[in-house]
C-alpha positions in Angstrom: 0.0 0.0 0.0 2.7 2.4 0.8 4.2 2.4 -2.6 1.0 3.4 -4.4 1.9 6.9 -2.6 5.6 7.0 -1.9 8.0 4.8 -3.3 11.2 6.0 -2.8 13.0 9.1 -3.4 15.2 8.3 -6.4 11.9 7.4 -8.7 10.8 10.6 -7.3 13.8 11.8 -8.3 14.3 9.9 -11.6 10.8 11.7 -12.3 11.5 15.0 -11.8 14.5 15.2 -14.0 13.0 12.9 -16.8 10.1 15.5 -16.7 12.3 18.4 -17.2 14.4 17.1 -19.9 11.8 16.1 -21.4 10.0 18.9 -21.6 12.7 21.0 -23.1 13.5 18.3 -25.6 9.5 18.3 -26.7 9.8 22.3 -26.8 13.0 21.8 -28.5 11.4 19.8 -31.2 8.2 21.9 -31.2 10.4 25.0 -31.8 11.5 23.5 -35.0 9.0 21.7 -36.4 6.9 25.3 -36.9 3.5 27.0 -36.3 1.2 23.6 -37.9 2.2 21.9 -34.9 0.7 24.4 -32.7 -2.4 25.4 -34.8 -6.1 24.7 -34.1 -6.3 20.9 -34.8 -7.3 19.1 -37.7 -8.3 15.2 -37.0 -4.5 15.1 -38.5 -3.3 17.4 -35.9 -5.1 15.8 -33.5 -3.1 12.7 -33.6 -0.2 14.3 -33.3 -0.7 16.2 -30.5 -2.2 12.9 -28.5 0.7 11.0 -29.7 3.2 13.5 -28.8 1.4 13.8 -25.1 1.7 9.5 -24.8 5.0 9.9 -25.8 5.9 13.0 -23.5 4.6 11.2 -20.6 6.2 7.7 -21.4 9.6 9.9 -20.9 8.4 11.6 -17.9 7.8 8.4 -16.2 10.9 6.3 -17.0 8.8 4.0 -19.3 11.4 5.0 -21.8 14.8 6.4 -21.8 14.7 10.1 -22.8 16.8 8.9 -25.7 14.5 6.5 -27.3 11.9 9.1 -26.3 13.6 12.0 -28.2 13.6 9.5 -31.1 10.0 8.5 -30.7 9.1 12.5 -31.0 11.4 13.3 -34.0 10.0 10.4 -36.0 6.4 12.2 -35.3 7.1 15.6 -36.1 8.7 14.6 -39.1 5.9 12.4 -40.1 3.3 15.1 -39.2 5.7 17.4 -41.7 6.5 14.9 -44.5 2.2 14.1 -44.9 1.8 18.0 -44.4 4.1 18.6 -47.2 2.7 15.4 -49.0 -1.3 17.0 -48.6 0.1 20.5 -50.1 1.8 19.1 -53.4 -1.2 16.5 -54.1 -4.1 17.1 -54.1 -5.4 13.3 -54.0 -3.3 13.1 -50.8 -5.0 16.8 -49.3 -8.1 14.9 -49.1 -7.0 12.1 -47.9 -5.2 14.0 -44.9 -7.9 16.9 -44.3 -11.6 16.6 -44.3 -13.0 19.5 -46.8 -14.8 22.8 -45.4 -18.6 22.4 -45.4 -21.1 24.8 -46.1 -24.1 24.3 -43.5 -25.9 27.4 -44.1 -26.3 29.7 -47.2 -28.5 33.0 -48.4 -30.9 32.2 -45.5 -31.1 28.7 -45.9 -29.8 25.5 -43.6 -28.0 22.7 -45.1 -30.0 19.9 -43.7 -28.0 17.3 -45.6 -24.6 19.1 -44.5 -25.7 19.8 -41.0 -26.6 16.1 -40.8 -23.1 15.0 -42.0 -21.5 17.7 -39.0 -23.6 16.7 -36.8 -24.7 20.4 -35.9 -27.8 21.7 -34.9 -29.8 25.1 -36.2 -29.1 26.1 -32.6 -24.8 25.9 -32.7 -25.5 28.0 -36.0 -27.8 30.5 -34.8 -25.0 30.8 -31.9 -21.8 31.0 -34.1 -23.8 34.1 -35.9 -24.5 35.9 -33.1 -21.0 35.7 -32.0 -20.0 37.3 -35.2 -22.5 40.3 -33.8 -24.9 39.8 -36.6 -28.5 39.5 -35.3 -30.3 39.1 -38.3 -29.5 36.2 -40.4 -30.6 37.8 -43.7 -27.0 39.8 -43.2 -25.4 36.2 -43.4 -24.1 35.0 -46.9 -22.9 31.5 -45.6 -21.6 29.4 -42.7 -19.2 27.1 -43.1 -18.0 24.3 -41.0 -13.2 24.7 -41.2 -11.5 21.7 -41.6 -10.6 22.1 -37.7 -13.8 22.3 -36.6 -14.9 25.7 -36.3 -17.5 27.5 -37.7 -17.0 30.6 -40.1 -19.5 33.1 -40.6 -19.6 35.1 -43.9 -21.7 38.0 -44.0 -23.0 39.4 -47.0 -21.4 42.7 -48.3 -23.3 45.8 -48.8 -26.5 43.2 -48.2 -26.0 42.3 -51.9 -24.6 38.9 -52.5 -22.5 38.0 -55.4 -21.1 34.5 -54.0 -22.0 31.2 -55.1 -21.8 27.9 -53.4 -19.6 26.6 -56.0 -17.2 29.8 -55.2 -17.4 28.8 -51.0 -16.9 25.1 -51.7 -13.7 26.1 -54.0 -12.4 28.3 -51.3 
């Protein structure tokens, strides 16, 4: 019972240093690897980061030496860069990798089909617009659900639209 809360002082030791070294060595690699690796997640992102985090705390707690871990987090980042660079010169690949944008609302109208797919009700919509500070929907050309998630509101300029939904789906 005792060493579910203390075991001895050089694991608690062994701990402390494998979490700072560890944590400068993920930075390290962060540092370099550039801004995708901290931007709003995609589901491609997404793994990254959870995989990064499994692997940050395997070297934390000894499960691995901090040299097999540094390995480990190299071999992601330069994964999540090599299919990053692989999704930007194919396109084939690009939708593999990311999902596509989805339009869920247009000139007044809700997507029901879309909306369905997102799983998104008229509510999150209505919500999402009046974060955007537009209280009347008729000043909304189009919402569209980002690849990470988040919804876009595009308002209508000058209350005259020119946009079409093949324009929004093209980006």
């Amino acid at each position: 019972m005792k060493d579910l809360i203390f075991k001895n002082w050089e694991s608690l030791w062994h701990v402390g240093v494998c979490a700072i070294l560890a944590y400068f060595i993920l930075f390290l690699f962060i540092r370099i690897s550039g801004k995708r690796t901290l931007a709003k997640l995609t589901a491609f992102d997404f793994v990254v980061t959870i995989t990064l985090g499994s692997t940050l705390s395997s070297m934390i707690l000894g499960k691995v030496t901090l040299t097999e871990g540094a390995v480990a987090l190299a071999i992601i980042i330069c994964l999540q860069y090599l299919l990053a660079w692989t999704a930007r010169e194919s396109k084939t690949m690009e939708k593999v990798i990311n999902s596509s944008p989805t339009i869920v609302f247009f000139r007044g109208e809700f997507l029901e089909d879309a909306m369905k797919k997102e799983v998104l009700t008229r509510e999150e919509i209505y919500a999402e617009i009046r974060k955007f500070r537009m209280l009347d929907v008729d000043q909304v050309e189009a919402v569209v659900m980002e690849l990470n998630g988040e919804l876009t509101v595009i308002k209508k300029s000058q209350g005259v639209s020119h946009t079409s939904l093949k324009d929004l789906e093209n980006g």
